[in-house]
C-alpha positions as CSV (number, residue, x, y, z in Angstrom):
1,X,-2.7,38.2,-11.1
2,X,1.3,38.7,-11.5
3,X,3.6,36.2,-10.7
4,X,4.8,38.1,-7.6
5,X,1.4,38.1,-6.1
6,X,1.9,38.1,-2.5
7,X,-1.2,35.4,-2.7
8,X,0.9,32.6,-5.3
9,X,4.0,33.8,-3.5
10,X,2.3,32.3,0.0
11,X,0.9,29.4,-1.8
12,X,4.2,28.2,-3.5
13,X,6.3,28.8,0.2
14,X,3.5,26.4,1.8
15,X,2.2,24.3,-1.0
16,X,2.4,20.7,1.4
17,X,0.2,22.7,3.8
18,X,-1.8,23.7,0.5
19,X,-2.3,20.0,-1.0
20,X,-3.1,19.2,2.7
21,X,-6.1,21.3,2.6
22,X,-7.2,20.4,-0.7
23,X,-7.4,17.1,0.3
24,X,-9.5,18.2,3.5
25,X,-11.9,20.6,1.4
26,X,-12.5,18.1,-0.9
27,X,-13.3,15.6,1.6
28,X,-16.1,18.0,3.0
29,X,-17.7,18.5,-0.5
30,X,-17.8,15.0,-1.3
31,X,-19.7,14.2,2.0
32,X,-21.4,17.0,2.8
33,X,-22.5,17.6,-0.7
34,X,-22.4,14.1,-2.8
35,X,-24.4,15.2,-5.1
36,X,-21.7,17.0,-6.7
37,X,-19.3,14.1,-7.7
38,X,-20.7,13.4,-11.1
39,X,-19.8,17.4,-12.5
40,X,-16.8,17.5,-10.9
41,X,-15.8,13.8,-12.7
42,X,-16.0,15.6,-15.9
43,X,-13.5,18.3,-14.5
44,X,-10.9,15.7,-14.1
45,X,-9.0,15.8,-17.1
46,X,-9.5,19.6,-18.0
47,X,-7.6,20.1,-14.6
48,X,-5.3,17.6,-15.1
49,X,-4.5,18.2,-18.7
50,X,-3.8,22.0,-16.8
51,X,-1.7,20.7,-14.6
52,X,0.5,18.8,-16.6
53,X,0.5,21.5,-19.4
54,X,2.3,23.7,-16.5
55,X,4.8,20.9,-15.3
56,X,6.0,20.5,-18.7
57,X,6.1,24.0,-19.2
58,X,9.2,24.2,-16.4
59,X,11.2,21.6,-18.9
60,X,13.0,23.8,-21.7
61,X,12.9,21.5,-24.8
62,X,16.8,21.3,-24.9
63,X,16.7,20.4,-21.0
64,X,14.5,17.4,-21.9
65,X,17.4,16.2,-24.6
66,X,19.8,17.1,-22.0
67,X,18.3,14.7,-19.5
68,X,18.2,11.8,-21.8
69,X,22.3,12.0,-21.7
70,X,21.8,12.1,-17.9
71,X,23.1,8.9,-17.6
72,X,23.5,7.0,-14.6
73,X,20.5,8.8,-13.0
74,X,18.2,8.1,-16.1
75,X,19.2,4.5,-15.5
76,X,18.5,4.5,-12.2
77,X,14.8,6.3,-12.2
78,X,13.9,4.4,-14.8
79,X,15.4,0.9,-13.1
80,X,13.6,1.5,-10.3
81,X,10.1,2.3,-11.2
82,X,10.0,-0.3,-14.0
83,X,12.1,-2.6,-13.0
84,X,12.2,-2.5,-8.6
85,X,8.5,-1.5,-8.5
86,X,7.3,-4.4,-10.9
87,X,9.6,-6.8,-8.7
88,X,8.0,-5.4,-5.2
89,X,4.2,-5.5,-6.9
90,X,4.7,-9.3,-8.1
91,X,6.3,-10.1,-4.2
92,X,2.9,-8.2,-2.8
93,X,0.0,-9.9,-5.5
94,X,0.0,-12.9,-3.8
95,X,-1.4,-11.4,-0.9
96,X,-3.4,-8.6,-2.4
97,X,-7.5,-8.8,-2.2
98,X,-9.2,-11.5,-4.8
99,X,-11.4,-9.0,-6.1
100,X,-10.6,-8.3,-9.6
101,X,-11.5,-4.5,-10.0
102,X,-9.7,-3.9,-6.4
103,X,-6.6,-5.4,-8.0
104,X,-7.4,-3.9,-11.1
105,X,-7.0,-0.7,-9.7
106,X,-4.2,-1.1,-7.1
107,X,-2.1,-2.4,-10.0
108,X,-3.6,0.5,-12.1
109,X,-1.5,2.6,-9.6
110,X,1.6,1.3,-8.1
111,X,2.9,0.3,-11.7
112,X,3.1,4.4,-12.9
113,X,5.1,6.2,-11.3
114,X,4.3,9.8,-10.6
115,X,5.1,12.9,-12.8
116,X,3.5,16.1,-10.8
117,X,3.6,16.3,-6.9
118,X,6.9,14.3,-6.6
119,X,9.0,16.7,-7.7
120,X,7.8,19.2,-5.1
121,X,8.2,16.7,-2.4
122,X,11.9,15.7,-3.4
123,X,12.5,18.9,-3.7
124,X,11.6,19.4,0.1
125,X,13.9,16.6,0.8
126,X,17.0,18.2,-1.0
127,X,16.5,15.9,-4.0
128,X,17.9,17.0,-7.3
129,X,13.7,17.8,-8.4
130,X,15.3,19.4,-11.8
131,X,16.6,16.1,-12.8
132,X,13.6,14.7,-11.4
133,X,11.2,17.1,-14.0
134,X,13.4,17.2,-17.1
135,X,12.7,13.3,-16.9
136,X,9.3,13.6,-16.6
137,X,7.8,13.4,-20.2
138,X,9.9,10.4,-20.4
139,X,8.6,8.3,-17.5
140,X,5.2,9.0,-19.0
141,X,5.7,7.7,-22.2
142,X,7.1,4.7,-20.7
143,X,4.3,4.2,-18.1
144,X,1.7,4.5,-20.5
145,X,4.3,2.3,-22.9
146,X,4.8,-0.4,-20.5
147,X,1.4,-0.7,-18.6
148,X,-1.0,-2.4,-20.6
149,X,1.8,-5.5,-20.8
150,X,2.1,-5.0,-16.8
151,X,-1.1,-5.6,-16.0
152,X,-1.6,-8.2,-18.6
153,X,1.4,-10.5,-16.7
154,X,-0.2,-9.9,-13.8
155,X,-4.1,-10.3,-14.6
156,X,-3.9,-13.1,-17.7
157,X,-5.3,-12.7,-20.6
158,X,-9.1,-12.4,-19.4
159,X,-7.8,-8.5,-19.0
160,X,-9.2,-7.7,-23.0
161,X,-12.2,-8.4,-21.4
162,X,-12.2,-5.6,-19.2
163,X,-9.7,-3.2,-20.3
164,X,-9.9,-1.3,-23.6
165,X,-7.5,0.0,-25.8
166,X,-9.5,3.5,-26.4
167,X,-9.0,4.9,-22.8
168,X,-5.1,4.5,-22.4
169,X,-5.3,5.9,-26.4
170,X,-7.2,8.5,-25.4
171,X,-5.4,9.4,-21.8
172,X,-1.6,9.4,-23.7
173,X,-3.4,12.1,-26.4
174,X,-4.9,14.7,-23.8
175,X,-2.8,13.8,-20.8
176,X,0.7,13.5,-22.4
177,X,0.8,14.7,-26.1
178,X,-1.5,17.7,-26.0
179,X,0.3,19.6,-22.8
180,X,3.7,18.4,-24.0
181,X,3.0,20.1,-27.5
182,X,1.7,23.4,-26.1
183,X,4.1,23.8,-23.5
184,X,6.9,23.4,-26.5
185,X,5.0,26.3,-28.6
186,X,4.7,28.9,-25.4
187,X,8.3,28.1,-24.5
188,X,9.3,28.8,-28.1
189,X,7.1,32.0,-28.2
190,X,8.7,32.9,-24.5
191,X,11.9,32.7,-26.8
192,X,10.4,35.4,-30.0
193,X,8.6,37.1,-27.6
194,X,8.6,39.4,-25.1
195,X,5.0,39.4,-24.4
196,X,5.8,35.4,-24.8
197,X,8.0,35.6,-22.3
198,X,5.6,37.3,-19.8
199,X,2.7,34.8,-20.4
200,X,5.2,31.8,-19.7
201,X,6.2,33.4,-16.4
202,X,2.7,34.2,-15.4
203,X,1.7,30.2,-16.3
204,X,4.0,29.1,-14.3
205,X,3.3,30.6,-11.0
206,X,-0.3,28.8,-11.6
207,X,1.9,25.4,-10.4
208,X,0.5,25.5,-6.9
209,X,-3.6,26.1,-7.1
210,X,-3.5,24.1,-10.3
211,X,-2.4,20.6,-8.2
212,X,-4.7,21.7,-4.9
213,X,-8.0,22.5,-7.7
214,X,-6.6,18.5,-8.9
215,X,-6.4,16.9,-5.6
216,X,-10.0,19.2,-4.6
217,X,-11.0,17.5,-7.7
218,X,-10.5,14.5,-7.5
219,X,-11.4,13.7,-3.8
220,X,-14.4,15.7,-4.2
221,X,-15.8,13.7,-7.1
222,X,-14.6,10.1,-5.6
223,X,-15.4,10.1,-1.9
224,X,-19.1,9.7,-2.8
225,X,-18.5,6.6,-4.2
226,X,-16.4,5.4,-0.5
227,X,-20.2,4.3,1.3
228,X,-20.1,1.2,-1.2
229,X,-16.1,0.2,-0.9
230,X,-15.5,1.1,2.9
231,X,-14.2,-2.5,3.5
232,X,-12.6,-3.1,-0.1
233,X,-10.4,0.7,1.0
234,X,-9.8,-1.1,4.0
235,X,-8.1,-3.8,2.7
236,X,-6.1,-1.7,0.4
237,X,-4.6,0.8,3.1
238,X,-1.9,-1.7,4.7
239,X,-0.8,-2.9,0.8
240,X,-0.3,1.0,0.1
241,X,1.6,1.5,3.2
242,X,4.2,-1.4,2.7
243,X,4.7,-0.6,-0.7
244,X,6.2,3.3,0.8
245,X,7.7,1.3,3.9
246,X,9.5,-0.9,1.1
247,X,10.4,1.5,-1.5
248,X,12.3,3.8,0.7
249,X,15.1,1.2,0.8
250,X,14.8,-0.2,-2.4
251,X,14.9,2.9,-3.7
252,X,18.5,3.5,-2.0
253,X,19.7,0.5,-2.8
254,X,19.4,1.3,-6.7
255,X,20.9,5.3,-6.1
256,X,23.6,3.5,-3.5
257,X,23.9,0.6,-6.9
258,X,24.7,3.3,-8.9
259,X,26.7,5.6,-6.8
260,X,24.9,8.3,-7.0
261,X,24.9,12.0,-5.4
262,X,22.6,13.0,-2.4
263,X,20.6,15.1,-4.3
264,X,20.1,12.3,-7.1
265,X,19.7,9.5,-4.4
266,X,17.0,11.9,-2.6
267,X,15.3,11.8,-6.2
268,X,15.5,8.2,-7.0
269,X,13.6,6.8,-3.6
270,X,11.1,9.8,-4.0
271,X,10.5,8.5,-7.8
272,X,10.4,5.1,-6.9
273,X,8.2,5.5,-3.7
274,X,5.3,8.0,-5.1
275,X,2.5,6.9,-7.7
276,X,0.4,8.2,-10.4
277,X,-2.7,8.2,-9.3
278,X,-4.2,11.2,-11.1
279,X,-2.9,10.5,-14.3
280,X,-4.4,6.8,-14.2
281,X,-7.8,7.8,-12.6
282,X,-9.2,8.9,-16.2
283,X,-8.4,5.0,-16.9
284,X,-10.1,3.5,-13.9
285,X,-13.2,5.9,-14.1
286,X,-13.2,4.3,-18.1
287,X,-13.8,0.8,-16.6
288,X,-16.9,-1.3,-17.1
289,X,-19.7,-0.3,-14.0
290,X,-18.6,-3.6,-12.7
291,X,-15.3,-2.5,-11.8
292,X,-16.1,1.0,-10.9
293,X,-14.5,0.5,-7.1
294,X,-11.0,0.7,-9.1
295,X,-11.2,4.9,-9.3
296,X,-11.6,4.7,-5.5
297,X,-8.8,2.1,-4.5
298,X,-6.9,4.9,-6.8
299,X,-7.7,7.3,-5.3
300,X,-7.1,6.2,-1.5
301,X,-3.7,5.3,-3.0
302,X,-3.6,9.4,-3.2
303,X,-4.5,9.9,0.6
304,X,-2.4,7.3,1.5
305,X,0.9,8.8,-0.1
306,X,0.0,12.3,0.7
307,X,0.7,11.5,4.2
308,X,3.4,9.4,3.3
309,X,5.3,12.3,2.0
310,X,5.0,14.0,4.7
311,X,7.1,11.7,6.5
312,X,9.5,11.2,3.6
313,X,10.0,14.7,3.6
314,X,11.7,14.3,6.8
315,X,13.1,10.5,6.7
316,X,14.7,10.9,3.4
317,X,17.6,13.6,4.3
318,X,18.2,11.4,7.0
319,X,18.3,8.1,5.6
320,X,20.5,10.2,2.5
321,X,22.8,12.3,4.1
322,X,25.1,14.7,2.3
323,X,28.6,13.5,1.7
């Protein structure tokens, strides 16, 4: 299919509508047909590792070095997701459910911040999404840098007993290193190549059903799992929402801190507000069976902010006017 296809061309000019109805079609499978959650588990990271390959793809290699002189709006995304969000998770845990796999996996999620669908949202919202992407790689390695001595401040030290090295090893390798390095060799190919050039282009149009076959995924193979952990999603619904309420401010306040531009500012709260719940789902679904209701407290953190964006998309501009 060519990247003018009247069929991606639709798809990218209503993607929200798109990742909408993933969401719903993969909450049909999932109850209609549960018996296919355990196959489409396995298709997690093949997607993802897709997914990400194309996202990375969209950052030229010198635009990623670029972005590290970026300056104050580095500072700023990178204050506010590992410093801000930290601050507003330690001001919720007191109140957060005793369970330790609930907790487990609502810390999983609200300490990464999100590298795919956040950059279509801000851009949505008139946020500056191509400084959002070009810093992408770099808020990964820093999640995935950071994480493990996140959770073990706010778990203790029982957390070796639960949480393995091998799986956040293993996640960083075929999540983060594998896609970054093949998006690096196609773009330098695009750059020898005609023929290079044209596969590139024809990759990247794949943005939009990539992310809806991920979000089909991964409600799909999770919702099965929901008859078990109704009342544990329960409790975790009103924590996700605050933490969006919250972050919409704190968010300005950093970009406002910092003085940046509308579009920037636009980019910071959306950074600072969305989560990264597909990327750490391959490290709840790692767990011990014990603490298998982590992967779905992840991944109602997904439903949650999904609708959250939606109003975002609209309170944003307004609360981050131009000029």
């Amino acid at each position: 299919m060519s990247p003018s296809s009247p069929f991606l061309s639709g798809m990218e000019r209503h993607q929200v509508g798109v990742y909408v109805g993933a969401l719903a079609v993969g909450a049909v499978v999932g109850w209609g047909a549960p018996g296919v959650g355990p196959g489409l588990e396995g298709a997690i990271n093949p997607v993802l590792g897709a997914l990400l390959y194309v996202t990375f793809l969209q950052v030229p290699a010198a635009e990623l070095v670029r972005s590290l002189r970026a300056g104050r709006f580095l500072v700023a995304a990178l204050a506010v997701n590992f410093v801000v969000v930290p601050l507003v998770v330690a001001a919720m845990s007191g109140f957060l459910p005793d369970d330790r796999a609930v907790r487990l996996g609502m810390l999983l999620v609200l300490l990464a911040p999100c590298v795919d669908y956040v950059i279509v949202f801000s851009g949505l919202a008139g946020g500056a999404s191509q400084r959002l992407l070009a810093a992408t790689p770099l808020l990964l390695l820093a999640q995935m840098v950071l994480l493990p001595g996140f959770l073990y401040l706010f778990l203790g030290a029982d957390l070796a007993d639960v949480v393995e090295a091998g799986p956040f090893v293993e996640a960083f390798l075929v999540l983060i290193v594998v896609p970054l390095v093949l998006a690096w060799l196609t773009q330098a190919w695009a750059a020898r190549r005609p023929a290079g050039q044209r596969a590139a282009d024809a990759v990247g149009t794949a943005m939009v059903p990539l992310m809806a076959a991920t979000l089909l995924t991964v409600v799909a193979s999770q919702l099965p799992k929901l008859n078990d952990a109704v009342a544990d999603v329960a409790r975790v619904v009103p924590f996700y929402v605050l933490f969006l309420a919250v972050m919409a401010f704190a968010g300005l306040a950093v970009a406002r801190l910092l003085r940046l531009d509308a579009p920037e500012g636009r980019a910071v709260i959306f950074t600072g507000a969305t989560r990264n719940s597909l990327v750490v789902l391959p490290l709840a679904l790692a767990l011990p069976d014990q603490l298998a209701v982590a992967a779905v407290v992840v991944v109602t953190q997904t439903l949650v902010e999904v609708v959250g964006m939606l109003v975002y998309v609209r309170a944003v501009p307004r609360l981050v006017p131009r000029g």
